[in-house]
C-alpha positions, 0 to 999 in steps of 0.5 A: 096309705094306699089311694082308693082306686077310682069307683071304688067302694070308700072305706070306713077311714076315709069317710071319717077323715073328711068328716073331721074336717067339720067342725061340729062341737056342740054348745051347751049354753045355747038354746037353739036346735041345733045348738051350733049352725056349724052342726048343719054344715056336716049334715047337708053334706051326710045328705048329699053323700046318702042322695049319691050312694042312692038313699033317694029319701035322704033329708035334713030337717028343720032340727039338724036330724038327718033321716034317710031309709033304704027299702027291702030287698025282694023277699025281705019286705016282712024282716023287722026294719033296723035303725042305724043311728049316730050323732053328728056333734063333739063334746065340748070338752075340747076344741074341735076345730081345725083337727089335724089327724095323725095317720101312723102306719105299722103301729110300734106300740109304743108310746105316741108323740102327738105333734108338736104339742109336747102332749104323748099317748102314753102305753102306761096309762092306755096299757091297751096300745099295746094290743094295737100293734101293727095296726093302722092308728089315726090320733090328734096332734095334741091339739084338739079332739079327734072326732072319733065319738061320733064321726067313726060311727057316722062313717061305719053306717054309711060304709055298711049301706054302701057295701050292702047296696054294692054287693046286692046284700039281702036285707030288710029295710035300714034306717038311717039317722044322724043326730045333733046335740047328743053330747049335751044329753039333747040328741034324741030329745027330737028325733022323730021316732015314728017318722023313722020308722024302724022297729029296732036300732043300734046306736054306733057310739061306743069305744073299742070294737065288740062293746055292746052296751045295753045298760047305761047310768040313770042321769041328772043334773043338779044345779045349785045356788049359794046366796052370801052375804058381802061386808067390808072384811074390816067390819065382816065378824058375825055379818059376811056369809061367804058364799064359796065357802058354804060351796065347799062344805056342801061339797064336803057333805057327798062322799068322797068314795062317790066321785068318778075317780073313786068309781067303776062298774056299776058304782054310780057318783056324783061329780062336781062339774063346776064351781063358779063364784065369789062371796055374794053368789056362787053356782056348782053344777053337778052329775048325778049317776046311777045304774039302779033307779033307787039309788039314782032317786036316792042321791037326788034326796040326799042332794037335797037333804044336804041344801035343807040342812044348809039353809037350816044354819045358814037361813031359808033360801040360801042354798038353792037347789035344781035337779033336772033328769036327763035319760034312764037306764035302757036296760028294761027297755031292751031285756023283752028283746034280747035278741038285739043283744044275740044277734050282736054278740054272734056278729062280734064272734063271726068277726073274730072280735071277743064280745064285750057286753059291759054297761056304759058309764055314760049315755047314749041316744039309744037310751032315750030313743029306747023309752020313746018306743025304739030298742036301742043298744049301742055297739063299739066302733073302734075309738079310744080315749073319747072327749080330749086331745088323746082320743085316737082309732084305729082303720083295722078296728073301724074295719071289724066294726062294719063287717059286725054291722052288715053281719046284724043286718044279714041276721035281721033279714032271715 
C-alpha cells in the first residue's frame, strides 16, 4: 500500500494496524478492573494520540476508561453532545497476541490462504467475500485473531475527530470513551456515564459497514454444580452417583432446537459454554439469550426447573444452580429517540451504503450504557468474522464506516 505522506491527515487502517500490535485480550477469570494490565498499555497510548490530535482533556482513569471531550464549534454549543465509544480488549477466544495481519490488495474474491497455518477463508462458508472483490482486505495469518472487534472501531473514532478538527467541521461537543473488559460483558459496568457528559452515543462494535443495530439479546449466565458420589467401580452398584453423567442429562433436558446452531433472528438459546468434571464433581457454565424479557425470565425458570427435578431423583443439594443477569435489551431505551436510528440510516444512504437495521445477536456496551442513562445504539465498522483466527476487514469499509460517522456528527449540530 501507498505511504501516507508526511502531515497528512492518518486513515482509518493505518491506526488499526498499529493498534493490533497491542495485545489486549481480555481474562475472564480475573477480578481486577482492567481485567489484564496488558489493557493499559493500549490505553495510554489512545492518550497520548488523543493529547497529539489536540483533545487537551484526554485521560485514563484508575479503571483503564479512556475519556476525552472535543467542545463545540461557535454556534453549535446548544447541539446535543454525542459519545463515540469503543472497547479497547479481544475476546478470549483466540489468541491475540503477536497478530500478524495480512494486507491483500485488489482482492480476487476468492478463497484466502491464511499464511502458513494450513487454515483457508473459504467463499463457501463467507459467501459475502465475494461482494469484497476489488477491495483492499487485511485478515490474520490463521494464527490468532485479528482485532478488528473492537481496534477498527477505536480507529474510526479517532479517524472522524481528526478530519473533523482538520476540516474545521461544525460540530457540537463529541465524547470519546474506549472501554476495558467489553468482551467479558464487563465494559460498561464502570464507565462513568455522568463524567462522560454525552446526551446520545454510538457504540462502534458492529461487523459490515451500514449495520445499525438497536436490539440486542437479554443476557445471563447460568453457573451449575453437580455433586457425585466416588466408589471403587468394583463394589459402585446402588452407591456411585456419576457426577458427569447427571451433566449430561440435564443437557439433554433443554432443547435441541434452542442452541446457537439451530438459531437465527430474534430466536433466543441456551449454549453450554462449558463442561468440566470428573465423577465427584462436575461444573457446566451456560449462556442464556433472548430478545423478548418474558422469554429470557422464562428460560432462567426452566433452567431451574430442570436442576429441582434432578435433585429431586437424585437428593436435595445435588444439582446446584446459579444464574447472574449480565445486560437487557436496549430496545425500549432507545424507541423514545429514534431519531439516533434516523439519523444513522440517512448516513449509510448519503454514504452509498444499503442500511442494515437487524438486531445484534449478542451485546454490546451501548446496551448497558442505554439503561444507565445514555441511548446507545451500535454501528458497523466494516469487520468480519469476529472472535477467531477468520476474522478479517476491509480498508474500503473502515473507509465508509467513518464518512457515516462524521455525516451523524454533522446531523447532530443542525
Amino acid at each position: 500500500m501507498k505511504c501516507r505522506k508526511r502531515g497528512s491527515k492518518m486513515k482509518a487502517y493505518e491506526r488499526f494496524l498499529k493498534y493490533v500490535s497491542v495485545w489486549t485480550t481480555s481474562d475472564e477469570n480475573s477480578e481486577t478492573v482492567p481485567s489484564a494490565d496488558r489493557e493499559l498499555v493500549l490505553a495510554k497510548l489512545l492518550v497520548e494520540e488523543m493529547k497529539e490530535l489536540g483533545i487537551v482533556d484526554a485521560r485514563v482513569d484508575k479503571k483503564g476508561y479512556v475519556y476525552g471531550s472535543v467542545p463545540a464549534t461557535p454556534g453549535c454549543e446548544k447541539a446535543p453532545a454525542l459519545g463515540l465509544i469503543a472497547h479497547m480488549d479481544t475476546a478470549p477466544d483466540a489468541s491475540g497476541d503477536n497478530i500478524h495481519p495480512q494486507i491483500i490488495e485488489n482482492y480476487d474474491g476468492k478463497d484466502v490462504v491464511l499464511g502458513t497455518s494450513g487454515k483457508m477463508i473459504k467463499v463457501e462458508e463467507f459467501p459475502y467475500l465475494a461482494d469484497l472483490k476489488g477491495r483492499t482486505l487485511i485478515t490474520t495469518d490463521g494464527t490468532t485473531l485479528l482485532g478488528a472487534d473492537d481496534k477498527a472501531g477505536i480507529a474510526e473514532v479517532l479517524t472522524v475527530v481528526e478530519e473533523i478538527l482538520t476540516d474545521g467541521t461544525p460540530h457540537g461537543k463529541i465524547c470519546i470513551g474506549f472501554t476495558p473488559d467489553e468482551e467479558i460483558a464487563r465494559g460498561a459496568k464502570h464507565f462513568d456515564v455522568e463524567g462522560f457528559g454525552a446526551d446520545y452515543g454510538y457504540t462502534l462494535d458492529g461487523s459490515a459497514e451500514g449495520e445499525i443495530q438497536y436490539e440486542n439479546f437479554n443476557a445471563s449466565t447460568a453457573f451449575i454444580t453437580i455433586h457425585g458420589v466416588s466408589v471403587h467401580t468394583g463394589t459402585a452398584k446402588d452407591v456411585l452417583v456419576n457426577s458427569q453423567t447427571i451433566g449430561t442429562e440435564f443437557h439433554q433436558m433443554l432443547p435441541a432446537s434452542e442452541r446457537p446452531e439451530t438459531t437465527e433472528g430474534y430466536e433466543g438459546f441456551y449454549h453450554l459454554v462449558s463442561f468440566n468434571g470428573n465423577v465427584t464433581e462436575t461444573k457446566m457454565k451456560y449462556f442464556i439469550r433472548d430478545f423478548d424479557t418474558d422469554g429470557f425470565h422464562a428460560r432462567a425458570a426452566k433452567m431451574q426447573e430442570i436442576a429441582g427435578s434432578l435433585n429431586e431423583k437424585y437428593g436435595a443439594g445435588t444439582v446446584e444452580i446459579e444464574i447472574v443477569e449480565s445486560y437487557y435489551n436496549m430496545r425500549e431505551k432507545i424507541k423514545p429517540c429514534m431519531q439516533l436510528i434516523e439519523y444513522a440510516k440517512k448516513a449509510a444512504e448519503n454514504a452509498d451504503i444499503v442500511p442494515d437495521v437487524a438486531p445484534i445477536r449478542g451485546g454490546t456496551d451501548g446496551a448497558r450504557l442505554s439503561f444507565k442513562g445514555l441511548p446507545c445504539p451500535n454501528l458497523g465498522t466494516g469487520g468480519y468474522a469476529f472472535h477467531g483466527v477468520y476474522e478479517h476487514i476491509t480498508v474500503e469499509g473502515m473507509d465508509k464506516a467513518v464518512v457515516m460517522v462524521k455525516d451523524i456528527v454533522g446531523m447532530f449540530a443542525k
